[in-house]
C-alpha atoms as one frame of an Amber mdcrd trajectory, in Angstrom:
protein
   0.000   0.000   0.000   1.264   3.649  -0.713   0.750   6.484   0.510  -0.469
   8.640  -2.701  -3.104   7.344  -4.945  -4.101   8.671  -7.839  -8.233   8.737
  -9.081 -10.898   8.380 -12.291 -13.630  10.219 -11.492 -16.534  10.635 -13.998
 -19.097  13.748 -13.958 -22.271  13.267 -15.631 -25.103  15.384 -16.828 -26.003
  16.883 -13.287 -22.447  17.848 -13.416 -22.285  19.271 -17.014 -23.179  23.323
 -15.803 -21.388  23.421 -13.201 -17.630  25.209 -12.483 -14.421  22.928 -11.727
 -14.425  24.902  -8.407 -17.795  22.847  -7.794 -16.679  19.702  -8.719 -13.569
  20.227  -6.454 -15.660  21.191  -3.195 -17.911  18.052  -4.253 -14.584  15.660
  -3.917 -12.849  17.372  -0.960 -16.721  17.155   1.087 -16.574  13.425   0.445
 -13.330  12.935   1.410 -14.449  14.891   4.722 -17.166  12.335   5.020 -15.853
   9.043   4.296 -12.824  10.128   6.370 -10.179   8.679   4.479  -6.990  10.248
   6.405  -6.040  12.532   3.675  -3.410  15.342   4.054  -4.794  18.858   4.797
  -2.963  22.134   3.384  -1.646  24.248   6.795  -3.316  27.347   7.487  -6.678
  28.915   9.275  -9.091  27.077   7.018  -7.071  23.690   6.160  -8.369  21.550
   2.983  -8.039  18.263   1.715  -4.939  17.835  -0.633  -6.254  17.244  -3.995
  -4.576  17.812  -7.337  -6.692  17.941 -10.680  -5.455  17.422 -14.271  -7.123
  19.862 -15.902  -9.969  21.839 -15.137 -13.494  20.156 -16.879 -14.781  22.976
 -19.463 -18.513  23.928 -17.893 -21.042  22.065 -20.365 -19.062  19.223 -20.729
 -19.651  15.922 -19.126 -16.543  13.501 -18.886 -15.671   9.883 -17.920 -11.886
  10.418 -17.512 -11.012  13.024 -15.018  -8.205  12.297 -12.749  -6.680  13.621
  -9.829  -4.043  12.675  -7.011  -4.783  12.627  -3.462  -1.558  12.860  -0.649
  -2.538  10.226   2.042  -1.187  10.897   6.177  -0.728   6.528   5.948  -0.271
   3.559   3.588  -3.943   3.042   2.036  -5.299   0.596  -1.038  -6.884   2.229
  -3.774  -9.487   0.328  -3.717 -10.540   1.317  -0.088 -10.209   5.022  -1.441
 -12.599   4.124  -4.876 -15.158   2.133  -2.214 -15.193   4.745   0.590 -15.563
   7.944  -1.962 -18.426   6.005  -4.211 -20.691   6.250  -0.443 -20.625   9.496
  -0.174 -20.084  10.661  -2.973 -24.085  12.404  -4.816 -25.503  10.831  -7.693
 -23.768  11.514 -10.599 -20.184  11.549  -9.815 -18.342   7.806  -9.578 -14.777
   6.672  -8.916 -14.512   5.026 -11.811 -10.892   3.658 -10.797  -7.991   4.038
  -8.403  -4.116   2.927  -8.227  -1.509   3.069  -6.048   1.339   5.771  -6.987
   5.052   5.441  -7.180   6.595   7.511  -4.433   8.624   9.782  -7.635   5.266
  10.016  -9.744   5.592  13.503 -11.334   2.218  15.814 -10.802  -1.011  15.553
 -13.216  -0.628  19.002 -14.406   2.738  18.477 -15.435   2.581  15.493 -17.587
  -1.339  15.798 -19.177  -0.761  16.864 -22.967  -4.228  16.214 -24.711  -7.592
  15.470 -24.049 -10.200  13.572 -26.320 -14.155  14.911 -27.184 -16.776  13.196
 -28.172 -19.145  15.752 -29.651 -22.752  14.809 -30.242 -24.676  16.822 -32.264
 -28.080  17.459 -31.979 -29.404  18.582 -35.130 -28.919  18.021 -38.909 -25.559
  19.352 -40.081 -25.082  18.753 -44.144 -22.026  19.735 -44.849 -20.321  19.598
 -41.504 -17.304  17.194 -43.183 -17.073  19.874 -45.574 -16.347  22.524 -42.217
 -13.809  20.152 -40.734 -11.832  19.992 -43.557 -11.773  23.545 -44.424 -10.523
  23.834 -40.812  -8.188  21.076 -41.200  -6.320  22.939 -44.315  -5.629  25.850
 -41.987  -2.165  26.445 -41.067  -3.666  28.988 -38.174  -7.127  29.699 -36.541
  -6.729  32.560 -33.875  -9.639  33.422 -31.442  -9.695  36.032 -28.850  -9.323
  35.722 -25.229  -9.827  37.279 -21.989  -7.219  37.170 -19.222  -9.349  37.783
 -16.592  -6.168  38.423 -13.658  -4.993  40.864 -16.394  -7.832  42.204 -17.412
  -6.360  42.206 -21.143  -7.399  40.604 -24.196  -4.916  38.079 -26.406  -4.838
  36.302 -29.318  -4.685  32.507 -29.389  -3.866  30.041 -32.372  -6.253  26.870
 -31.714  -5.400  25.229 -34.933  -2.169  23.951 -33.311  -3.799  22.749 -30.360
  -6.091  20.262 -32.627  -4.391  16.833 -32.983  -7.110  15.175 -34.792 -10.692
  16.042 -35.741 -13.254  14.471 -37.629 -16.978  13.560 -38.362 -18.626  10.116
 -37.771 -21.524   9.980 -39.742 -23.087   7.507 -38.116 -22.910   8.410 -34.462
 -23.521  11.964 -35.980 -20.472  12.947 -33.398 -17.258  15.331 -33.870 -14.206
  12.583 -32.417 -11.345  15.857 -31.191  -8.109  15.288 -30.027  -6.720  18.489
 -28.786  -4.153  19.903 -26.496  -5.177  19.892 -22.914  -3.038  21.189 -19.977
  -0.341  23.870 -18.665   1.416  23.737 -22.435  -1.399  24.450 -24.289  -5.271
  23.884 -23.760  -8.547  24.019 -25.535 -11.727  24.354 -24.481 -13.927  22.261
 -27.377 -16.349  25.459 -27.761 -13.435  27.629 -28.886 -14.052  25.224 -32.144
 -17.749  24.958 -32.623 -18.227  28.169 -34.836 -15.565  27.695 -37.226 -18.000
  24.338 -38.058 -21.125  26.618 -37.899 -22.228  25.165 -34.645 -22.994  26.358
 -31.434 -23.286  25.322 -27.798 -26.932  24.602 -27.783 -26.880  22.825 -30.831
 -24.475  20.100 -29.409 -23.891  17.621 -26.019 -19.935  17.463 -25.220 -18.325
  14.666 -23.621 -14.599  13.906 -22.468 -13.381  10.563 -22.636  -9.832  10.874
 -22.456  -7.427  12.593 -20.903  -3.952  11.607 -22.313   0.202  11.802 -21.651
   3.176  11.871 -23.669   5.315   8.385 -22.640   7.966   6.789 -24.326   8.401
   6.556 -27.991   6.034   9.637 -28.421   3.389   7.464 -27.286  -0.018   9.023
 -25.867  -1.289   6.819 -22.596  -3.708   7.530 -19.174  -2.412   8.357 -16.651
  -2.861   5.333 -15.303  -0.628   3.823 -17.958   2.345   6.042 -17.461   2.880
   4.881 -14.258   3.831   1.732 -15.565   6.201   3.344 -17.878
């Protein structure tokens, strides 16, 4: 047993509107209440140690979000997935849980790219045409807002998009993108350069992904093995 153990958590539709500030109060109240002995930050109002990937985009639903919890003593991941799963409300689920090394490097610092599933919701016809249109772009800038700054910037998503395209069948957008502190995108950034909007789709991550050896993308999970 180790001392650090590192979660899958999946957030379904009553999670989809929320912020990722909600979803971490959610996790650190059920750690509270299926007192697991989890590390607490020092300070007046102390709070349970919990590191995040990435931040889930607010309208998106995912079943791969993964975080690391520091444990006060030795612990089995399963006890952590079993204990969480009572307390934890109806639509959020441990999905899994696994021991870590004791030299695992952070989740922010190794997630590179994240993968959508995009449903959408209405009859598109030439929405193959849009992708590739996109897809012969060598740059695609939007504008954002740095809110800390209060200053606007430019931002090239086209580099941040690994692999995009349209399955007819499922009528769904598959996106591979960049996700994490070297480059991130939020899957709306993309939906009106395909003459879509939020409404008009349901968004769903089902990946989160990092770079191992060989230029391989794995889980996080995975790379541990590595």
């Amino acid at each position: 047993m180790k001392r650090n153990i590192r979660i899958c958590l999946s957030v379904g539709e009553v999670g989809r509107y929320i912020s990722h500030l909600d979803v971490l109060r959610t996790m650190q109240r059920a750690i509270r209440r299926s007192r697991l002995p989890i590390v607490y930050s020092a300070g007046f109002n102390p709070i349970p140690k919990i590191a995040f990937a990435s931040a889930l985009p607010v309208g998106v639903t995912s079943e791969a979000e993964y975080a690391d919890l520091q444990m006060q003593n030795p612990i089995a991941a399963a006890e952590v997935k079993d204990r969480l799963n009572q307390v934890l409300p109806a639509g959020f689920q441990i999905k899994a849980a696994v021991e870590l090394p004791d030299d695992y490097r952070p989740l922010m610092a190794v997630v590179q790219a994240a993968v959508y599933w995009i449903k959408v919701l209405k009859a598109h016809d030439n929405l193959n045409e849009r992708i590739a249109e996109f897809l012969e772009l060598e740059e695609c800038f939007i504008t954002i807002e740095r809110k800390k700054k209060k200053t606007m910037a430019q931002k090239d998503i086209r580099k941040l998009i690994y692999q995009l395209s349209y399955i007819e069948q499922e009528n769904c957008i598959y996106l591979e993108c960049g996700s994490g502190i070297n480059g991130n995108l939020r899957p709306m950034d993309l939906l009106p350069f395909l003459d879509l909007e939020l409404t008009d789709v349901l968004i769903h991550r089902t990946a989160l992904l990092v770079r191992a050896k060989g230029d391989r993308l794995v889980t996080p999970f995975q790379v541990i093995k590595e």
